[in-house]
DOGUMI-480689 format. One record per residue (C-alpha): residue in three letters; x, y, z. Coordinates in Angstrom, 1 decimal. Example, Ala and Ser with C-alpha at 12.3 -4.5 7.8 and 13.67 -1.06 7.14 Angstrom:
! DOGUMI-480689
{pt 'ALA', {12.3, -4.5, 7.8}},
{pt 'SER', {13.7, -1.1, 7.1}},
This chain:
! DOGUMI-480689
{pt 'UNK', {-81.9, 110.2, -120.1}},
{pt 'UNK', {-82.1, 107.7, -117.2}},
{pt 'UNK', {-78.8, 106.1, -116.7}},
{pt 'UNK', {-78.3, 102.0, -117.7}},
{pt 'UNK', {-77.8, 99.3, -114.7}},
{pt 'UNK', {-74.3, 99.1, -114.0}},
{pt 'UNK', {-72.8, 95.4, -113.6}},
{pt 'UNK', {-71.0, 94.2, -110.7}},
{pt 'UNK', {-68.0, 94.8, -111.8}},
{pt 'UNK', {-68.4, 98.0, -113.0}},
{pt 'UNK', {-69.7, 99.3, -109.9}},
{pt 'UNK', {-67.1, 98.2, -107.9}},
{pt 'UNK', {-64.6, 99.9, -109.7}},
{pt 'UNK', {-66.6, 103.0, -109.2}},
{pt 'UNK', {-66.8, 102.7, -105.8}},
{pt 'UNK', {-63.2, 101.7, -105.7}},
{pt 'UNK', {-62.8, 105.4, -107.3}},
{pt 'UNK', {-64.6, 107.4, -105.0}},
{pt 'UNK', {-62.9, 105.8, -102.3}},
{pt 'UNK', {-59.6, 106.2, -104.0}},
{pt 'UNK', {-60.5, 109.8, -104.5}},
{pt 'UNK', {-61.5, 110.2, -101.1}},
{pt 'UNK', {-59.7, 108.1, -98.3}},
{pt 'UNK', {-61.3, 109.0, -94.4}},
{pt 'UNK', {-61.1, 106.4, -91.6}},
{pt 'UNK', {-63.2, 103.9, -91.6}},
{pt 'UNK', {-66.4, 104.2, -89.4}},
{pt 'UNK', {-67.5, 101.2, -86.7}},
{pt 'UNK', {-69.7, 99.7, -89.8}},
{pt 'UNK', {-67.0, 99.3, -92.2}},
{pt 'UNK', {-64.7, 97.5, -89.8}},
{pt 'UNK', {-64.0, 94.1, -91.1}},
{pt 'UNK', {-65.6, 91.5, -88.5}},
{pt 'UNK', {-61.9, 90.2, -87.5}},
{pt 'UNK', {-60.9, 93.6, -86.8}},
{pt 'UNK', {-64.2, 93.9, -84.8}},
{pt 'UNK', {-63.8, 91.1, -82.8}},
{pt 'UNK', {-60.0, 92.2, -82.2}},
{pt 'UNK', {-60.9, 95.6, -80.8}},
{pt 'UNK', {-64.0, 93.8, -78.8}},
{pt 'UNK', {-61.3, 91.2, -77.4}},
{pt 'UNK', {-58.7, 94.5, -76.1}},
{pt 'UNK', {-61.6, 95.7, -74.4}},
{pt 'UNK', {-62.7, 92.9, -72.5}},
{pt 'UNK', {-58.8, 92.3, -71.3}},
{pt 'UNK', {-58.7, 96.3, -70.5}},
{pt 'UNK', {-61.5, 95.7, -68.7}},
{pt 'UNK', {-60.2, 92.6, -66.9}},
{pt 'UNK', {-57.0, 93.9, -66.1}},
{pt 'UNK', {-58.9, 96.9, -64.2}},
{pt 'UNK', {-61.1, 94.8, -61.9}},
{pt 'UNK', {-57.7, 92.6, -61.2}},
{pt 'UNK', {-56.0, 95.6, -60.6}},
{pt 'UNK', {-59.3, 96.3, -58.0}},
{pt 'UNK', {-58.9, 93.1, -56.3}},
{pt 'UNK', {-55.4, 92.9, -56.0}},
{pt 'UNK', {-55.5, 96.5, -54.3}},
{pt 'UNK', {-58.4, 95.0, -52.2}},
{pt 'UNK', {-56.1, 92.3, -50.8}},
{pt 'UNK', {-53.2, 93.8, -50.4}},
{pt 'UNK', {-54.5, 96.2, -48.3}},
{pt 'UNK', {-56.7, 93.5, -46.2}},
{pt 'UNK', {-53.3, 91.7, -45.5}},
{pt 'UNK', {-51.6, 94.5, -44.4}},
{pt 'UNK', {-54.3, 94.9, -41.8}},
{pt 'UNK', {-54.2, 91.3, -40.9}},
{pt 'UNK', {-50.6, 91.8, -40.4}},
{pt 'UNK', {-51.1, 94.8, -38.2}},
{pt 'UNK', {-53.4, 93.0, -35.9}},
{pt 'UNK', {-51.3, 89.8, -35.9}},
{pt 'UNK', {-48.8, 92.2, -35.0}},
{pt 'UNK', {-50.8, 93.8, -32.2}},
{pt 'UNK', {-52.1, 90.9, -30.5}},
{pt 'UNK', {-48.2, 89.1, -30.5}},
{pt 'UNK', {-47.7, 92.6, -28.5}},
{pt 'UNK', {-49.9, 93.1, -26.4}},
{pt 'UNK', {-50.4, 89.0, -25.1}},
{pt 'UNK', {-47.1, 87.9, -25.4}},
């Protein structure tokens, strides 16, 4: 005997069984869209931070040899 339609409501309470019955962690495709845009927005600072970090290592060592030529030339001319 083929089953009848279930309504709505009816099938939601099914599913809300099974999941009930079975709890995993949620995959990428049931992520709610806020917590979606959440995790997409703490990547894009992780990934900001790190080419900050980059830069700021960047300069800080092209000052230091500023300084050390600075230094050289006061030295050496004065």
């Amino acid at each position: 005997m083929p089953e009848e339609p279930l309504t709505r409501k009816e099938y939601r309470r099914r599913q809300a069984q099974v999941a009930q019955a079975a709890p995993s962690t949620p995959s990428p495709r049931d992520l709610s869209r806020e917590a979606h845009l959440q995790q997409t927005k703490q990547a894009l600072e992780a990934e900001r931070t790190t080419r900050l970090k980059h830069r700021l290592n960047w300069a800080i060592g092209g000052l230091s040899v500023a300084i050390v030529i600075v230094y050289l030339i006061l030295f050496f001319v004065g």
